[in-house]
C-alpha positions in Angstrom: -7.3 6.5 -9.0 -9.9 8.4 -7.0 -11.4 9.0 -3.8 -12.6 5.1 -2.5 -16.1 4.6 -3.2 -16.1 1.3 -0.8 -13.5 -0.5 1.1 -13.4 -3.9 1.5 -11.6 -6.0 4.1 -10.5 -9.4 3.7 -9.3 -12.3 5.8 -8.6 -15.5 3.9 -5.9 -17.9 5.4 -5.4 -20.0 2.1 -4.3 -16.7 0.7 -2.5 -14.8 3.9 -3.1 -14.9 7.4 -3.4 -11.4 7.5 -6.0 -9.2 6.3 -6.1 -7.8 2.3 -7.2 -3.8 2.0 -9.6 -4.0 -1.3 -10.4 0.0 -2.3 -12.9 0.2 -5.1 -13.2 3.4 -6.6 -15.2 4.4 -9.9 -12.7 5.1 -13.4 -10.9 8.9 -13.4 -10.4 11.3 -15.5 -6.6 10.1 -16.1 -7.8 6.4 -16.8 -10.0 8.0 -19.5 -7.5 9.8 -20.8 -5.3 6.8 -21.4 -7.9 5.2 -22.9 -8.5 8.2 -25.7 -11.9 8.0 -24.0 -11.6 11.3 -22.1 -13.3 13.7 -24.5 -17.2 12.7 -24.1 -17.5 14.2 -27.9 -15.0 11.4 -29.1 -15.5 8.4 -30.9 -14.0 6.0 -28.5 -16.2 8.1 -25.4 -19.4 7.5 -27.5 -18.8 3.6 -28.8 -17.6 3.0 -25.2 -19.7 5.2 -22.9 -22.0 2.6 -21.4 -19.1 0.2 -20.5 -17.1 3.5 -19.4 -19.7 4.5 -17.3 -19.8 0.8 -15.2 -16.1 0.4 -14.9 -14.4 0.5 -11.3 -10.9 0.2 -10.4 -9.9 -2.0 -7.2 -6.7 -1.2 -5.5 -5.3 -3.7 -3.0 -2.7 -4.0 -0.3 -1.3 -6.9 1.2 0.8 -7.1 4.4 4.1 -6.0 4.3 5.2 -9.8 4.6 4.5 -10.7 1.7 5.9 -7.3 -0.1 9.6 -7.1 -1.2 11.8 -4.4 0.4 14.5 -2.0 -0.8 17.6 -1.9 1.2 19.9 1.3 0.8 23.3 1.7 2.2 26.4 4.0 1.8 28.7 2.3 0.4 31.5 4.3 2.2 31.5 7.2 4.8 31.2 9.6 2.0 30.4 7.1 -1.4 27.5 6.9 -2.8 24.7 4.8 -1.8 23.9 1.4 -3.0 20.3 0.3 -3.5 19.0 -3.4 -3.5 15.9 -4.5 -3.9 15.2 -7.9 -2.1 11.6 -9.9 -3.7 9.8 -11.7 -1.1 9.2 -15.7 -2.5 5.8 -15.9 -1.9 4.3 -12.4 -3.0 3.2 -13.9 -6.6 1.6 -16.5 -5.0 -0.5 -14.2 -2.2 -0.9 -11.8 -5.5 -2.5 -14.2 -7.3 -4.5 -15.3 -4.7 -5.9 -11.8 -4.0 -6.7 -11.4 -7.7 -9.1 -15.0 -7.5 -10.1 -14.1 -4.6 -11.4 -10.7 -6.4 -12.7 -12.8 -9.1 -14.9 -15.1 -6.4 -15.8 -11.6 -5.0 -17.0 -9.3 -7.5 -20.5 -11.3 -8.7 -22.0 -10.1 -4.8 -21.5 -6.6 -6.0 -23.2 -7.3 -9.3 -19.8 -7.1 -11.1 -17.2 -8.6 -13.4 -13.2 -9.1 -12.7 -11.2 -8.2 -15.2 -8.3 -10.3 -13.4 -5.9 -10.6 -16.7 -5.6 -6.5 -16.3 -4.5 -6.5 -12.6 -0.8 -5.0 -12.3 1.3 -5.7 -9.4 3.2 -2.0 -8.4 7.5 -2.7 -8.7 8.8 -3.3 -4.8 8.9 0.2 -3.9 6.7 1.7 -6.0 3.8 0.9 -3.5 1.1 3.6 -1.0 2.8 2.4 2.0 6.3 2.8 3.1 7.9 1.7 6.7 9.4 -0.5 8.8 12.9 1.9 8.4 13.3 2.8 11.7 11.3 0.5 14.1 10.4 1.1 17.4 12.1 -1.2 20.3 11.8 -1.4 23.6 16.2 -1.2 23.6 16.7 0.9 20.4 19.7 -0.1 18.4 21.4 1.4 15.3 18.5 2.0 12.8 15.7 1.8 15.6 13.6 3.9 17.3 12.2 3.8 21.2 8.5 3.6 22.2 8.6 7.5 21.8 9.8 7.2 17.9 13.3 8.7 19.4 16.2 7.5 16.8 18.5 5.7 18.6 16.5 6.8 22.1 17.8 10.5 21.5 16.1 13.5 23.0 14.1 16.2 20.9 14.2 14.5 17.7 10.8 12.3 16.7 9.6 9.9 13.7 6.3 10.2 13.8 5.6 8.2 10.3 5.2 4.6 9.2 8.8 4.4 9.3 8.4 3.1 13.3 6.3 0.2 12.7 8.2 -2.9 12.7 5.5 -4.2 9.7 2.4 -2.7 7.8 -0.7 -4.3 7.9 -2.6 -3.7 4.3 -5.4 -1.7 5.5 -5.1 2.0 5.4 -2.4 3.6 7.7 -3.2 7.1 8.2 -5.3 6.8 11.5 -2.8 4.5 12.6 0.0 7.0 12.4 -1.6 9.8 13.9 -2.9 7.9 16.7 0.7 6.6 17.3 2.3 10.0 16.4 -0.2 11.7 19.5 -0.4 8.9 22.1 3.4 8.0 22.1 5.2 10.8 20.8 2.8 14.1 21.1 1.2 13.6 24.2 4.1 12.0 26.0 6.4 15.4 25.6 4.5 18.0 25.2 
């Protein structure tokens, strides 16, 4: 993937009732490479160049509802840790319903979906990550306070994802920064 070239926001109930994060972004250098397409001098480069030239990747992100989790525990106060990963019911369902809605989608841009080549990343395996340590207003085992405080202890600060109770599929970075300087930053500075 590359840098987006658009982002595109979507809010369709019949597929979730919270928004879908669509980033389109134009085919890299790694793509062509995997194709046997990346030396322009090549055969596959100069049979496929007009088509190579068009092609744009969407990445999408749903709401961490309909995503699967991975729970990790010690097994012991010293054993190694046990890792589960839980799949959410419904996530093929919203998944396929982003990809159609992609499909219904791509003629206003003037494009073509190539729905059949979509690939769904392995629970885990996806940009966003949190909801590990959420903030509460009490704090219990595992939680944070308003200030990102584990456990509402002094001098120590998560200042990540990890404090949101759920992610929403658009990008997070602003989010986190915004959080990390009104709640924690500016609040003991």
């Amino acid at each position: 993937n590359v840098l987006a070239a658009a982002f595109v926001e979507v809010l369709d109930p019949r597929v979730s009732p919270h928004w879908i994060h669509l980033q389109i972004s134009p085919i890299s250098r790694l793509v062509l490479q995997r194709l046997g397409a990346a030396n322009p001098d090549g055969l596959r480069a100069r049979l496929g160049g007009p088509l190579l030239d068009r092609i744009m990747t969407v990445w999408g992100g749903v709401h961490s509802d309909h995503s699967g989790s991975v729970e990790v525990r010690l097994r012991s106060d010293r054993g190694p840790l046990s890792v589960r990963v839980l799949a959410r019911p419904e996530t093929s369902a919203v998944l396929r319903g982003v990809r159609a809605k992609v499909a219904r989608l791509a003629p206003l841009f003037g494009a073509r979906a190539l729905t059949p080549f979509a690939q769904a990343a392995p629970i885990g395996g996806g940009g966003h990550v949190g909801g590990s340590l959420p903030m509460r207003e009490s704090p219990g085992q595992w939680q944070t306070d308003v200030y990102g405080r584990p456990g509402g202890r002094g001098r120590m600060f998560v200042v990540d994802a990890a404090v949101f109770p759920s992610l929403p599929a658009t990008t997070i970075a602003l989010t986190i920064m915004a959080n990390a300087h009104r709640k924690i930053g500016r609040a003991h500075v």
